[in-house]
C-alpha positions as CSV (number, residue, x, y, z in Angstrom):
1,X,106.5,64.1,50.6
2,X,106.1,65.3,54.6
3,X,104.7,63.0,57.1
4,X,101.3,64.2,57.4
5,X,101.1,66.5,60.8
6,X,98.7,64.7,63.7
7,X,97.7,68.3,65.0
8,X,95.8,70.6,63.7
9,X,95.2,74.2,65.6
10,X,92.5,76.9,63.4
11,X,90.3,79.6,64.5
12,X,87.9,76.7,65.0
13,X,89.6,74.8,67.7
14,X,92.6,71.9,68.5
15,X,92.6,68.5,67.5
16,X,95.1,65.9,67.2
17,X,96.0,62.5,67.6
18,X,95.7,61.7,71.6
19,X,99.5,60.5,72.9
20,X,101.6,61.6,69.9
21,X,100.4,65.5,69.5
22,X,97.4,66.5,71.7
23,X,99.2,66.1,75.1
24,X,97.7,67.1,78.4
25,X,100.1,70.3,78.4
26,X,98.7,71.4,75.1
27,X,94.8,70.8,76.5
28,X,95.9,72.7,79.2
29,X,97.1,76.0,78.2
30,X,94.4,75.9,75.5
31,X,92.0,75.9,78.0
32,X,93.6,78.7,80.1
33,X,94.0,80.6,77.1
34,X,90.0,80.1,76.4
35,X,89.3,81.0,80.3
36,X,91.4,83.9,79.9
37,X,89.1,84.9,76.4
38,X,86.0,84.3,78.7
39,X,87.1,86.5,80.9
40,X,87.0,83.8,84.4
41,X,83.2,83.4,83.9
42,X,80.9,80.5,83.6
43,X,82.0,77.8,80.8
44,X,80.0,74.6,80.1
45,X,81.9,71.2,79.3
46,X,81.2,68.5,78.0
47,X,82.7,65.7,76.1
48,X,81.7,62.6,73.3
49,X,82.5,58.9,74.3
50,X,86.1,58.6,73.1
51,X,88.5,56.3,75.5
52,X,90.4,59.5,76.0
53,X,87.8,61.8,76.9
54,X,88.2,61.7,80.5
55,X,92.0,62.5,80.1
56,X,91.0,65.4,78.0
57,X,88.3,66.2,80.0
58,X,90.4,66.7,83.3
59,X,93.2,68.6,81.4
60,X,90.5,71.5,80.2
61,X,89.3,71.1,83.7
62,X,92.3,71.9,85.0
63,X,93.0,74.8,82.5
64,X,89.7,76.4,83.6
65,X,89.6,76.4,86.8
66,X,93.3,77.8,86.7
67,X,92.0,80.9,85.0
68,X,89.1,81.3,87.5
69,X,86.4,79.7,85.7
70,X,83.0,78.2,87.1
71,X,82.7,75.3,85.3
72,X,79.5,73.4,84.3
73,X,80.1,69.5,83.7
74,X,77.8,68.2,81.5
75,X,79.0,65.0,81.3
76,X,78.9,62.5,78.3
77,X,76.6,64.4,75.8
78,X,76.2,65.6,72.3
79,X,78.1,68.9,71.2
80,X,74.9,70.1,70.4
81,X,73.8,69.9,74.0
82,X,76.8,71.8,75.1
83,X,75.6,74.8,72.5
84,X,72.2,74.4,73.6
85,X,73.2,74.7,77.5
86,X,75.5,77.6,76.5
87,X,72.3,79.5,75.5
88,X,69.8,78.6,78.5
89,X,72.4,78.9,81.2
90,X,73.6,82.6,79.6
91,X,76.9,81.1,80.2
92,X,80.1,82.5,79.2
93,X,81.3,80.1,76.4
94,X,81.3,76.2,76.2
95,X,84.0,73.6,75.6
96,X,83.1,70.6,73.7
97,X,85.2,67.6,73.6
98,X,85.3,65.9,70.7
99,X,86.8,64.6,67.3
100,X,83.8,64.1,65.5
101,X,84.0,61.6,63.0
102,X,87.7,61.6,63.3
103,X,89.6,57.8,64.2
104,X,89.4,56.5,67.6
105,X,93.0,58.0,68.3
106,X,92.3,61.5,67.8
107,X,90.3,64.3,70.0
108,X,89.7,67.6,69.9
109,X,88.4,70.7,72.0
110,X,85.8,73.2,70.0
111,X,85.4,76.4,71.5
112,X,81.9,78.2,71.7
113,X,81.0,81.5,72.4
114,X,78.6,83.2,74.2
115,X,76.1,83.7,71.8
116,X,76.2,79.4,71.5
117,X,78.1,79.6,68.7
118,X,81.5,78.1,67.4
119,X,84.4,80.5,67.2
120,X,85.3,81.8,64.1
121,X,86.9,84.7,62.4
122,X,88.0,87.4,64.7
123,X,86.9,85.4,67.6
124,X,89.2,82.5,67.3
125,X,92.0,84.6,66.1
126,X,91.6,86.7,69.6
127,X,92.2,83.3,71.0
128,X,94.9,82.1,69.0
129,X,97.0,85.3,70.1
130,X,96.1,84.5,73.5
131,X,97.0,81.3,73.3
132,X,100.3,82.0,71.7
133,X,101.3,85.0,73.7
134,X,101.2,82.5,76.8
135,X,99.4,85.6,79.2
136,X,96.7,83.7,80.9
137,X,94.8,84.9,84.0
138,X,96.0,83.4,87.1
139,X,93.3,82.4,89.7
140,X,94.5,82.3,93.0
141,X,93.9,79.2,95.4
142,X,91.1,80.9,97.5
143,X,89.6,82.1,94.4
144,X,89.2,78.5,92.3
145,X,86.0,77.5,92.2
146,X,84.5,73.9,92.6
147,X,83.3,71.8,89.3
148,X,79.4,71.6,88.6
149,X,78.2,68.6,87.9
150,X,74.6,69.1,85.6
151,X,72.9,65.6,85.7
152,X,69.8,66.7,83.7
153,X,71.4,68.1,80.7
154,X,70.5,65.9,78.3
155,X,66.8,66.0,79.2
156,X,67.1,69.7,78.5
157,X,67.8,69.0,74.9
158,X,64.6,66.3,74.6
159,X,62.6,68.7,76.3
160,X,63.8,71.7,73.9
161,X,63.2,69.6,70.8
162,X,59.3,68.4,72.5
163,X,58.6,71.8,72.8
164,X,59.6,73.1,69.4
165,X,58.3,70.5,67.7
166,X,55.6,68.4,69.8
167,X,55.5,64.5,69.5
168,X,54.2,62.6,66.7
169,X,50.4,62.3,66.1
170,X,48.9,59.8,68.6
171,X,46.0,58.9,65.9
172,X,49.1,57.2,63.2
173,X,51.0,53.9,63.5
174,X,54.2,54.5,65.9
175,X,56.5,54.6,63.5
176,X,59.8,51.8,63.8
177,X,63.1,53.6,64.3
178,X,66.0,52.2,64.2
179,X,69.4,53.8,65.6
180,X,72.9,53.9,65.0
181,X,74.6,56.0,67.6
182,X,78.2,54.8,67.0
183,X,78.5,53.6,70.8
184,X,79.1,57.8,71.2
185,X,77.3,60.7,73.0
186,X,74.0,60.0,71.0
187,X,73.8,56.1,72.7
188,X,71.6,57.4,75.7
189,X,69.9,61.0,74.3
190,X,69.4,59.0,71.1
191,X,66.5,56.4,72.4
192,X,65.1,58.3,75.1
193,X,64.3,61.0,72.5
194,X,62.8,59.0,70.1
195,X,60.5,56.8,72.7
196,X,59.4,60.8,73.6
197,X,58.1,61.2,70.2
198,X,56.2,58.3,69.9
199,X,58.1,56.0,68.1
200,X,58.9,52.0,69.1
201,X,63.4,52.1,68.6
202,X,65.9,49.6,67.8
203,X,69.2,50.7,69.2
204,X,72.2,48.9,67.5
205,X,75.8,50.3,69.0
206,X,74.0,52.5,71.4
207,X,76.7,51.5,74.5
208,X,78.2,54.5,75.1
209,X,81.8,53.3,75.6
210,X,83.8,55.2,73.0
211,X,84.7,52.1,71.0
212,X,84.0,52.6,67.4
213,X,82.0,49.7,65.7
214,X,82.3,51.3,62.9
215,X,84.1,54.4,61.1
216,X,82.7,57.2,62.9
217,X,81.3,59.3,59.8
218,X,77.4,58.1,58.8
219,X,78.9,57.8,55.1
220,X,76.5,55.3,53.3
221,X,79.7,52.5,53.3
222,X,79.9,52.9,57.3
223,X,76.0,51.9,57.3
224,X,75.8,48.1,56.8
225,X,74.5,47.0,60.7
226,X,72.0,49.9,60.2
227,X,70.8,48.8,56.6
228,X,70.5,45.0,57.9
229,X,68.5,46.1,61.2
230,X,66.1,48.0,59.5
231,X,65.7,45.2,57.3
232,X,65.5,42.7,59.8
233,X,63.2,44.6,61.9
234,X,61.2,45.9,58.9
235,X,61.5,49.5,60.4
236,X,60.0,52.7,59.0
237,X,63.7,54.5,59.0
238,X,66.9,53.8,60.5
239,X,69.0,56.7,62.1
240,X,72.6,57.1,62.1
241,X,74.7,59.5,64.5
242,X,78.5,60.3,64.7
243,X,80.2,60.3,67.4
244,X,79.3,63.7,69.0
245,X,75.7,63.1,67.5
246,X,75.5,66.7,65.7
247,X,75.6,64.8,62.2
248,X,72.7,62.7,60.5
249,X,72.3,59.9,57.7
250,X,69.1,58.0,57.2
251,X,68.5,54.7,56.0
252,X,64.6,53.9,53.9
253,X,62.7,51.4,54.7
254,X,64.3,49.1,52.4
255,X,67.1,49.0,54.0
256,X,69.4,51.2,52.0
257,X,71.1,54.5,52.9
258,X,69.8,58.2,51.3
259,X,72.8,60.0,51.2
260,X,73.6,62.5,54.0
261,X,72.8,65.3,51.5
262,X,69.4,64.1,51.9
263,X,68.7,64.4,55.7
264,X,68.9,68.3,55.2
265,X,66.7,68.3,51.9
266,X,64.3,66.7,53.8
267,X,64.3,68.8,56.7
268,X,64.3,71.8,54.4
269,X,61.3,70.4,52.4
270,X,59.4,69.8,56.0
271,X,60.4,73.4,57.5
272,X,59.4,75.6,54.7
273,X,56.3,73.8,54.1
274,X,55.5,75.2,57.8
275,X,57.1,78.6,58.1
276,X,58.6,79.7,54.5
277,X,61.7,81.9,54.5
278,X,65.1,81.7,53.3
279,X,67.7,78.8,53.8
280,X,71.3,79.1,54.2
281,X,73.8,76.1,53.1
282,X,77.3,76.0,52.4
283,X,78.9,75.6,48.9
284,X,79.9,71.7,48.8
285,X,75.9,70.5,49.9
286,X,73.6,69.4,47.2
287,X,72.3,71.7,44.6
288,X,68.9,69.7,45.2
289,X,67.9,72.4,47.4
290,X,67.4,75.1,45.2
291,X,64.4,73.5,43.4
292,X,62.8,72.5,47.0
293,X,63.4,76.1,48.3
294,X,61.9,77.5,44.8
295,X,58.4,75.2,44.9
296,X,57.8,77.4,48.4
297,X,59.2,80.2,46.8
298,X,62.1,80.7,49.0
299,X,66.1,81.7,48.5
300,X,68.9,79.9,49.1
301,X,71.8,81.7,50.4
302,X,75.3,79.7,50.2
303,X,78.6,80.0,52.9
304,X,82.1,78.7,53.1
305,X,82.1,75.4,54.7
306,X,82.0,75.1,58.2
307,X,79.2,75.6,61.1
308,X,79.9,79.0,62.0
309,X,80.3,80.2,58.3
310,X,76.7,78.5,58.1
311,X,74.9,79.5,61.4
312,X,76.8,83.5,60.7
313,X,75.1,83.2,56.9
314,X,71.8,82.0,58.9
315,X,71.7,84.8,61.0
316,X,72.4,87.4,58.6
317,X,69.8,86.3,56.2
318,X,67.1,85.6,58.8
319,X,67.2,81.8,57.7
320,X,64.5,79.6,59.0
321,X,67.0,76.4,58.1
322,X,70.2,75.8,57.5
323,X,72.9,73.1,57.6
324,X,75.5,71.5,56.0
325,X,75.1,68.3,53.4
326,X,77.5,66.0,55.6
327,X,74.0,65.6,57.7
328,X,74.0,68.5,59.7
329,X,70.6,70.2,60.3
330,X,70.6,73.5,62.1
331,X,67.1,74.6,63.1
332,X,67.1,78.0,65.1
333,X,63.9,77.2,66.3
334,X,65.4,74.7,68.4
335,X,69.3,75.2,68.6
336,X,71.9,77.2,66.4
337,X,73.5,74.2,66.0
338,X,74.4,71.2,63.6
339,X,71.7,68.7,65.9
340,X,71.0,65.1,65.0
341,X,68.3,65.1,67.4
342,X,66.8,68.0,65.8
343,X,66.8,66.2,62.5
344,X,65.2,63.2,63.7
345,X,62.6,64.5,65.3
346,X,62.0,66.6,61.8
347,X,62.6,64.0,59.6
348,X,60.0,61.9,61.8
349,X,57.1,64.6,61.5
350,X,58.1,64.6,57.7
351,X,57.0,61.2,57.3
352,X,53.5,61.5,59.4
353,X,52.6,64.5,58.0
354,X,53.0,62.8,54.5
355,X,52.1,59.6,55.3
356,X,54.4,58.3,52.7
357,X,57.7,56.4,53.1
358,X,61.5,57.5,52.7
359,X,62.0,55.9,49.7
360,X,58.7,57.3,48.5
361,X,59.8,61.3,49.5
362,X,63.6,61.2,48.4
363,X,61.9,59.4,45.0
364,X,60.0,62.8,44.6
365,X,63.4,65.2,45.5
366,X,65.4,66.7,42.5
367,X,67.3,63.4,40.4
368,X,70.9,64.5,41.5
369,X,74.3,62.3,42.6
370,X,76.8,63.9,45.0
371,X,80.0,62.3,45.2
372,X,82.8,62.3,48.0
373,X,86.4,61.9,47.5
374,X,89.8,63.1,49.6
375,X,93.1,62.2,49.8
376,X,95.9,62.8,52.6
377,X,98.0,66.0,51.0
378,X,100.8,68.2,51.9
379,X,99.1,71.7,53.2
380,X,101.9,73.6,52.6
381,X,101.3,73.1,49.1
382,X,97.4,73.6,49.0
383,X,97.8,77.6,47.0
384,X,99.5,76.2,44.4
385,X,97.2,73.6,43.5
386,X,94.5,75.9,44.1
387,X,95.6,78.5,41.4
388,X,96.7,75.3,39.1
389,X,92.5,74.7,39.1
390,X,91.7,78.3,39.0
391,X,93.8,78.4,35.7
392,X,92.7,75.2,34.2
393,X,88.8,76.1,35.1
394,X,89.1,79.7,34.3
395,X,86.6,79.3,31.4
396,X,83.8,77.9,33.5
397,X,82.0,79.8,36.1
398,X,84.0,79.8,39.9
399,X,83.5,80.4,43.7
400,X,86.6,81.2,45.5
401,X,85.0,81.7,48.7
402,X,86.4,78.4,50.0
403,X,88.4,76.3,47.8
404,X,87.8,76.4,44.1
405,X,84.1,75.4,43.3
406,X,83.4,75.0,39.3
407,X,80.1,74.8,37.7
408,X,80.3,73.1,34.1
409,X,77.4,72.3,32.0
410,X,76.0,69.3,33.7
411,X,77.8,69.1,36.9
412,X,79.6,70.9,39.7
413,X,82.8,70.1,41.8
414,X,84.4,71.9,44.9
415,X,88.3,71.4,45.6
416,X,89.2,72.2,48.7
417,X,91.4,71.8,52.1
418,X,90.1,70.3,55.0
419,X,90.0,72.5,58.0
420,X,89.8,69.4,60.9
421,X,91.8,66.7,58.6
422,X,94.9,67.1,56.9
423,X,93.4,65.9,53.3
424,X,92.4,67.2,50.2
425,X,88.9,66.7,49.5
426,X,86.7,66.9,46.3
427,X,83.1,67.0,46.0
428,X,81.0,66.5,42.6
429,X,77.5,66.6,42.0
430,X,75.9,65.6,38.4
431,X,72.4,63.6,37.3
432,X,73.9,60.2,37.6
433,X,76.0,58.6,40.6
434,X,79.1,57.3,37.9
435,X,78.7,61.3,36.0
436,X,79.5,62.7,39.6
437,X,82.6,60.6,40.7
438,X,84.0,60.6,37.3
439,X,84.0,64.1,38.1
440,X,85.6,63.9,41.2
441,X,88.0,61.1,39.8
442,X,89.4,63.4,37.3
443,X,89.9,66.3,39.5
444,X,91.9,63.7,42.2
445,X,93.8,62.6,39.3
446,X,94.4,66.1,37.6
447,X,96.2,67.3,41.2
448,X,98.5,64.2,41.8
449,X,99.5,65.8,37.9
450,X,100.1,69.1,39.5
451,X,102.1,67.7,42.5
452,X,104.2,65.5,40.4
């Protein structure tokens, strides 16, 4: 089998493994290649906590300003404040550096548009063949403009979400937050948020230094310092953040995670009990919402995977929600944009306006188990074991809109290829936690059969 590749370059962006594949050169000429796209005008970066975003932040620097960009610095902050700014500034696109919940050793630049959007589709093709055709606008030294710092971006984004939203009912109990922000670009927006609410906040790995004390992704086996601090504190709800804080996981009361599939039900359930309408997700989040969306008599529309498949569904259904079940709520109200601070301050209205606890509202959601497996895989050989399942399913009913999604009986399962990882990934949803991953288990096991 190949060594698996340490870059990976799609319509959505670059990322790779910092040192070994995503060199300052590379960073570079992306990032002329974007200024090019953007046509010189005004771009907005800003970057997560990694130990190697100030390298990759000087590299895109340089890029931009080469192709006669005005640059707008926002410093360390959440790839949903970069989206955000994008919007309110009217500026031309926006760079955000990050990996996500990718290891330490990786980073990666994601390209937005003007309309605050990721690139996708068209878009990021455009700037593929720019990038590839090596034809970048060439600013001379007279005409390269100087960097703009932005100091008060983040309290944008508080005030945005404030102002949507308004803080929590002064006449109920502040409620006890704890929050997990990774040590990324949620340590200082994260507190200073909640405290605006109204609630009293914990922090736990909220030193924003880059270094992971944990594995970035808010999975429920990442969240033990989270479950034992809202335990030890005897907290309402614990918060956890990636690293570029656009993702959200929850934690009850008692001290045990919900599932991320569960921030967005909850913030659906919230939302339409406010302003009905439809609600777009993509196909590997829970099935729980339909029967939320139904009790308000709502639709649920259903995308590829990926943010801008999900915000482009949004928009062309008129969505008043959205998001993706990996914990990322998009609320237009607010920001097009996967936004963990937009989910907190939801999820935290949720609970005052019921008055009940976590464990008490997800005990009331639809009794489903959603199970997540992947495994590093040869990419070159992804078709073929994407027919294999298309011929071996062909008797159930399938999506082929990304992957291969089957429904049987009592269950459904979604094979596909990552598009920032190179793995294989499976997701399986059934009544019961062990029905779902032995699902999932016999998929994984059914393609090492195919690849033998």
């Amino acid at each position: 089998m190949r060594a698996i590749p340490t870059l990976k370059i799609s319509i959505s962006g670059v990322r790779g493994v910092v040192g070994d594949s995503l060199t300052p050169d590379l960073l570079t000429r992306f990032s002329q290649a974007f200024g090019t796209y953007m046509g010189s005008g005004r771009v907005v970066v800003g970057r997560d906590t990694r130990t190697s975003g100030e390298m990759v932040r000087q590299a895109v620097v340089s890029g931009l300003l080469s192709a006669g960009c005005r640059i707008v610095d926002a410093g360390v902050c959440p790839t949903p404040t970069v989206q955000l700014l994008v919007r309110k500034l009217r500026a031309h696109g926006g760079i955000a550096i990050t990996a996500s919940h990718n290891p330490p050793e990786w980073n990666a630049l994601k390209f937005v548009g003007p309309d605050a959007l990721f690139l996708s589709g068209a878009r990021g093709h455009e700037l593929l063949d720019i990038y590839h055709q090596g034809e970048y606008t060439k600013a001379r030294g007279t005409r390269i403009r100087v960097v703009e710092s932005m100091p008060g971006a983040l309290d944008q984004h508080i005030a945005a979400v404030l102002e949507a939203l308004g803080p929590l009912p002064a006449d109920r109990r502040r409620p006890r937050v704890v929050l997990d922000a990774c040590n990324g670009a949620g340590s200082i927006v994260g507190p200073r948020l909640l405290e605006a609410l109204g609630a009293e906040v914990i922090g736990i790995n909220t030193t924003p230094d880059g270094r992971f004390p944990r594995p970035a992704e808010p999975t429920p086996e990442n969240l033990k310092a989270l479950c034992a601090a809202v335990r030890e504190h005897r907290a309402d709800i614990g918060f956890a953040q990636d690293m570029d804080a656009d993702r959200l996981a929850i934690v009850s009361e008692l001290g045990e995670p919900i599932g991320e599939e569960r921030t967005l039900v909850l913030a659906v359930e919230h939302v339409l009990g406010r302003t009905p309408g439809p609600v777009v997700a993509n196909l590997s989040t829970t099935h729980a919402l339909e029967p939320v969306a139904q009790r308000f008599g709502c639709a649920v529309f259903r995308t590829p995977v990926g943010e801008a498949n999900v915000t482009e569904g949004m928009q062309r259904h008129r969505a008043v929600i959205g998001g993706e079940g990996n914990g990322g709520v998009i609320y237009p109200r607010i920001n097009f944009a996967r936004d963990s601070l937009v989910g907190m301050g939801l999820l935290l209205h949720r609970l005052a306006d019921s008055g009940r606890t976590v464990s008490e509202l997800v005990s009331a959601l639809p009794a489903l188990e959603i199970v997540k497996i992947q495994f590093p895989f040869p990419s070159q050989r992804l078709g073929e074991v994407l027919r294999k399942a298309r011929r071996e399913y062909a008797d159930f009913p399938i999506d082929l809109r990304d992957g291969v999604k089957v429904m049987l009986p009592d269950a459904w399962f979604l094979l596909r290829g990552s598009n920032t990882e190179p793995v294989l990934r499976v997701v399986a949803e059934a009544a019961s936690e062990d029905a779902a991953r032995g699902v999932a288990e016999k998929v994984r096991d059914q393609v090492n059969e195919w690849l033998a």
